[in-house]
C-alpha positions in Angstrom: 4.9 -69.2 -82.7 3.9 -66.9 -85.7 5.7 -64.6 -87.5 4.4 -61.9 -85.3 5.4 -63.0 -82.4 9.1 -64.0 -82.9 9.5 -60.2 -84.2 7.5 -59.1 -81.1 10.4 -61.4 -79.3 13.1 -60.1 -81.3 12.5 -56.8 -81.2 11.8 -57.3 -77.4 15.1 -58.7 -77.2 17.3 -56.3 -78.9 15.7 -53.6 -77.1 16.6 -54.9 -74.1 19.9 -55.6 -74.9 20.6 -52.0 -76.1 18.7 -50.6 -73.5 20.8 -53.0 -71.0 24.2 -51.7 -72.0 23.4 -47.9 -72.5 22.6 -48.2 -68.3 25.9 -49.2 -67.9 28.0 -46.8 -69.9 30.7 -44.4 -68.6 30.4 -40.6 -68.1 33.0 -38.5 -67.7 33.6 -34.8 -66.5 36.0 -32.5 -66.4 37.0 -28.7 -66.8 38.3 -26.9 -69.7 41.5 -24.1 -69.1 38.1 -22.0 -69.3 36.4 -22.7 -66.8 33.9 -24.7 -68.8 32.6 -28.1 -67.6 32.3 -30.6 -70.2 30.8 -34.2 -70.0 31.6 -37.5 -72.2 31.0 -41.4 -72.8 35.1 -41.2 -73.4 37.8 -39.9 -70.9 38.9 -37.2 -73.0 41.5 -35.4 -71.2 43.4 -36.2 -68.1 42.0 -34.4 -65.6 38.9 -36.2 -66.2 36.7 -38.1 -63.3 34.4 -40.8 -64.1 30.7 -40.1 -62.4 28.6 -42.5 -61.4 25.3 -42.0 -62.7 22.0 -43.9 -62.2 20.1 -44.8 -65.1 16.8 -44.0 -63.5 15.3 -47.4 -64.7 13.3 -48.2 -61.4 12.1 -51.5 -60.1 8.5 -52.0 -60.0 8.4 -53.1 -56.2 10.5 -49.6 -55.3 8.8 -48.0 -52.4 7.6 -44.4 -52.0 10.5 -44.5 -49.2 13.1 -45.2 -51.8 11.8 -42.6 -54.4 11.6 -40.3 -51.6 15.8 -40.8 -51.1 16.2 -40.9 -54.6 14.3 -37.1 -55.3 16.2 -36.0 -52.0 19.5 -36.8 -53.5 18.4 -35.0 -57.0 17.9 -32.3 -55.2 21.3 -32.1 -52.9 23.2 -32.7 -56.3 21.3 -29.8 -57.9 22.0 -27.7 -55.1 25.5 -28.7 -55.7 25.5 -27.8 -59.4 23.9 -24.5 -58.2 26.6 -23.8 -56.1 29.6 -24.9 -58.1 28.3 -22.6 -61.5 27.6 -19.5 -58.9 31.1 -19.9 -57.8 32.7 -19.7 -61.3 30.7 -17.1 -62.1 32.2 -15.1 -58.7 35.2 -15.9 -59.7 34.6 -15.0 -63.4 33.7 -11.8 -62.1 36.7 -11.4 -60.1 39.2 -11.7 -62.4 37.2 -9.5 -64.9 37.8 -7.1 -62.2 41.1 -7.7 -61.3 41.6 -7.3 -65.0 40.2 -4.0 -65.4 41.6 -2.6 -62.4 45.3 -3.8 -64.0 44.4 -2.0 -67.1 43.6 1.1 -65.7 46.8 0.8 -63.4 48.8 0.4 -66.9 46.7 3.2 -68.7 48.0 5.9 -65.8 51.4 4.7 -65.4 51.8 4.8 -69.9 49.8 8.1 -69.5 52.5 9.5 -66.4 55.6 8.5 -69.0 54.0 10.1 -71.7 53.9 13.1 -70.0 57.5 12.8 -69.0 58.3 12.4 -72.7 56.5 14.8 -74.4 55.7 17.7 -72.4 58.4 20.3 -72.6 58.0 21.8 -69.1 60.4 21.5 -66.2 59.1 19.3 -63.3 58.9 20.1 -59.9 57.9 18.5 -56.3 55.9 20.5 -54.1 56.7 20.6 -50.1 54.0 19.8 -48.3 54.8 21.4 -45.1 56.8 24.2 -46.9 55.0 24.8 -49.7 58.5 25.6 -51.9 59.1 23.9 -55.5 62.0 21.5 -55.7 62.8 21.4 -59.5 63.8 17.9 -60.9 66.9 17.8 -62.4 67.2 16.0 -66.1 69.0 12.9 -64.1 66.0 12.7 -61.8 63.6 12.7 -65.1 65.6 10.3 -66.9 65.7 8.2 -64.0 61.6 8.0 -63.4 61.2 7.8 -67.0 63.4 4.0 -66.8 61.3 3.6 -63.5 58.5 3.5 -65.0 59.4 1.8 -68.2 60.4 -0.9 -66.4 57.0 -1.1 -63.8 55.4 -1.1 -67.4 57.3 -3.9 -69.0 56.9 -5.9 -65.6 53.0 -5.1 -65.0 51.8 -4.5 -67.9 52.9 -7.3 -70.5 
């Protein structure tokens, strides 16, 4: 054999062995306290679940049959990605939400106890059915004003 050939060989040979042992490596995934999906060769954190993951290298004799099954199950596990990133994003949305509305919940109840604190008028309730003003006594203000100290301190931390 010439010098050619044994580094046709060779290099046939270490190809194949690399090639050969990158089809059989490990992927991991798992999710960040973000939300964020993250993949690796190493299992990283915990929580992490090993995938198994073709390697695509087909056989020459594979029927049309089999790359049929093969594109069908691409598709049902894109479908599945599709669905699992449109439901972080809903829930992404959600708590942004939930957050805002919190915030403006906080903003009116610090806004209410400012007023108690600052404003130098005497406060009143108004009957409904009677229409007559019941004035609030200093007690009764001091009292809301620790009521709603404390619903901010508990809500709003």
């Amino acid at each position: 054999m010439s010098k050619v050939g044994r580094l046709i060989c060779r290099i046939v040979l270490i190809s194949f062995v690399v090639l050969n042992g990158a089809a059989f490596a490990e992927v991991f995934k798992w999710v960040d306290e973000n939300g964020k999906v993250h993949y690796s060769d190493r299992k990283i954190d915990a929580s992490a679940v090993e995938l198994n993951v073709s390697t695509g290298a087909a056989s020459l004799g594979q029927s049309s049959q089999d790359v049929e099954q093969r594109l069908m199950q691409q598709k049902k596990y894109l479908n599945y990605l599709q669905s699992e990133r449109l439901e972080r994003k809903e829930k992404r949305v959600e708590l942004e939400q939930q957050k805002a509305k919190q915030k403006k919940y906080c903003a009116s109840l610090q806004d209410r106890l400012k007023s108690y604190i600052e404003e130098n008028v005497r406060w009143y309730e108004l009957n409904k059915e009677s229409g007559e003003r019941t004035f609030i006594s200093d007690a009764e203000l001091e009292k809301r004003k620790q009521e709603l100290q404390a619903e901010i301190n508990s809500s709003c931390s």
